[in-house]
C-alpha positions, 0 to 999 in steps of 0.5 A, a space after each residue: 323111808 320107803 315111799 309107800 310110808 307117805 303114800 295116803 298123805 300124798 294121795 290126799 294132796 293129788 285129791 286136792 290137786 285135782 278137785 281145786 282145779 276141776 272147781 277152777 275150770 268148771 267155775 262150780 265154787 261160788 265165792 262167799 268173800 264179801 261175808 267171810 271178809 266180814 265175819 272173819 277176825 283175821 280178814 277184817 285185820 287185812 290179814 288172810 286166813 286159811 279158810 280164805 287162801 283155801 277158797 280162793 281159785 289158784 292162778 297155776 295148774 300145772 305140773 311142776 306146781 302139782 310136783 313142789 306141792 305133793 312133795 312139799 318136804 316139811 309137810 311131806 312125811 307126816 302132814 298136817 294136810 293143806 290144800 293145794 289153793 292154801 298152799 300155792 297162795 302162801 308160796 306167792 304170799 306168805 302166812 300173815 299170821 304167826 309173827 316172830 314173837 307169836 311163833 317163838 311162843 308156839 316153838 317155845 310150848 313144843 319144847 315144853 310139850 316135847 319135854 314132858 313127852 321125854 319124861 313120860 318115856 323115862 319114867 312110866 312104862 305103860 306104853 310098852 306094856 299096853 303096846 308090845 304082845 311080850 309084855 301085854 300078860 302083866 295086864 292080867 295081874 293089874 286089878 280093874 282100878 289099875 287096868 282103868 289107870 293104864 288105860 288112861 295114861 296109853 290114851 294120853 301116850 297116844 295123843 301127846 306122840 301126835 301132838 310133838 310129831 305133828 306140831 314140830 312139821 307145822 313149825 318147820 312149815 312156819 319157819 318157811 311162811 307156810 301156815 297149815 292147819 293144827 291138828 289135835 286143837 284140843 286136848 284129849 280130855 277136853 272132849 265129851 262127844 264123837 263128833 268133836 273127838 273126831 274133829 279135834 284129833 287130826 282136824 287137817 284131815 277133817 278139814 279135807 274131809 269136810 271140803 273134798 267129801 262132805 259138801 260134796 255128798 250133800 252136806 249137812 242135810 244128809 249127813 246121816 247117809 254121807 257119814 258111812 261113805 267118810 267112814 269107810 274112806 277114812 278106815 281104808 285111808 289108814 289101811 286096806 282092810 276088812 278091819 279098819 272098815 269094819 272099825 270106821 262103820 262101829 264108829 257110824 253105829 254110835 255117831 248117829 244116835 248121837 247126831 239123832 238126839 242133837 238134831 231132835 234137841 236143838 229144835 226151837 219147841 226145845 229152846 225153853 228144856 236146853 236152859 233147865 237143870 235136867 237138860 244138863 245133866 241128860 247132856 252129861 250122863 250121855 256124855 260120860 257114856 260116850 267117853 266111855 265108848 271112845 276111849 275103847 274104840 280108841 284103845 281097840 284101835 291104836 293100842 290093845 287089840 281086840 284081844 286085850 279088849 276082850 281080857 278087859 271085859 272078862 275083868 269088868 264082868 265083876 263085883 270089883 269092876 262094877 265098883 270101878 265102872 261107877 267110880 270112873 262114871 262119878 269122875 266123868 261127870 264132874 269132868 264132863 260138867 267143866 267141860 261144858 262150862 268152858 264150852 259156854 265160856 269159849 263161845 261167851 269169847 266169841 270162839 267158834 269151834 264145832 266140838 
């Protein structure tokens, strides 16, 4: 493999190397131990979560330690990322976490995945329709229904190549007591939003987003202008481009109405409209547009181009692609209502994620 392939991961790493021990030396992060060794379940269990190895200052900066970590082999060619701090405090204190039995479950659920991956490849060719330009002309004999299918399944292709790829480096992490953080938490159509979307895809490099940019610009209370500079990190982090920049500032465009609207509907003179009828199904209508917006953006970015994405719109522009449009927006919020249900019975478990 040439070394440019690994070079964004690599870059991210020095990023944390460098940030960590600026913070180190400069004493800039507050410790906030106390409070998260009583919040967090893991901790009060005496057993050390990420979040707390990944906030603790590490007690070596130096070369060779900066070395073994950017090139930590079992993280090295395809991630997920972990900070420097995580890193080097598992290296001396191993991950507490994943016993044998709980990582034999999590190794036994990838060769489960695995499988249905191989059977995908074997038995439905979508991809290599959807993916190759020679092949790409058989989208033109596919009606609206079945271009809506082929999409669906390419989107589910996508995410399941990700999922094996990324969790099969995160075992052979744990195999040597290193706990990195899981990408693609949820699954692709357990998402109802851009914000969660996002999160949930590569949360590693979320999570390095989160600590190394967005606390650094301001956080939450400027989040509507810091969201720009992430975006346009992440579109020239994949590649250097006009296009990608121009891809990640489109998903700016429709991220803030969204971030608009919640923030005005989580107001307290609101608390009484969020538990009404009506406020479910404005939730839901709003996210059956917003999957629909995903799923091309995604399509756009990671499988047709926007030369399919244009032939796909000739095809909409119909009597029959009206009809599929409505029966897809009819799926979706049936779809979009069970999501909400386990959202409310996740948080009724105490489980805290920000979708």
């Amino acid at each position: 493999m040439k070394w440019y392939r690994v070079h964004n991961l690599c870059f991210l790493k020095v990023i944390s190397f460098c940030m960590d021990y600026h913070w180190s030396v400069s004493k800039k992060i507050i410790h906030v131990h106390e409070k998260h060794m009583i919040n967090c379940v893991e901790c009060t269990k005496k057993i050390k979560c990420l979040k707390f190895r990944t906030e603790t200052h590490a007690d070596s900066y130096d070369f060779i330690t900066f070395f073994a970590y950017v090139c930590y082999f079992p993280l090295y060619f395809a991630g997920p990322v972990m900070t420097y701090n995580s890193w080097l405090s598992q290296v001396h204190f191993p991950q507490q976490v994943y016993d044998k039995k709980r990582l034999f479950i999590y190794s036994f659920r990838w060769i489960v995945v695995f499988g249905l991956l191989l059977w995908f490849i074997h038995n439905l060719y979508l991809p290599a329709i959807a993916n190759s330009q020679y092949n790409r002309h058989l989208l033109f004999w596919l009606n609206c229904s079945e271009l809506m299918t082929v999409s669906f399944f390419v989107l589910k292709w996508i995410w399941l190549k990700f999922t094996v790829i990324w969790r099969f480096f995160r075992i052979v992490a744990l195999l040597d007591n290193i706990e990195c953080p899981e990408n693609m938490i949820t699954c692709m159509s357990n998402n109802y939003c851009f914000e969660g979307f996002w999160r949930s895809w590569h949360h590693s490099f979320n999570l390095w987003l989160v600590r190394y940019l967005f606390i650094p610009l301001g956080g939450k209370h400027t989040k509507i202008y810091n969201i720009w500079i992430i975006y346009g990190f992440v579109g020239l982090w994949h590649d250097v481009s006009l296009d990608m920049v121009f891809w990640s500032w489109g998903m700016c465009l429709f991220i803030v109405p969204e971030i608009l609207i919640k923030s005005y509907f989580s107001r307290e003179n609101f608390s009484a409209f969020r538990s009404t009828l009506a406020y479910s199904w404005l939730c839901v209508l709003g996210s059956d547009f917003y999957i629909i917006l995903m799923i091309v953006a995604n399509l756009v970015g990671f499988s047709y181009g926007s030369d399919g994405i244009t032939h796909m719109s000739k095809k909409f522009i119909s009597v029959e692609g009206i009809k599929a449009i409505f029966i897809s927006v009819i799926f979706l919020t049936i779809w979009t209502h069970f999501n909400r249900l386990y959202r409310e019975e996740e948080a009724r478990r105490g489980v805290k994620k920000k979708y």
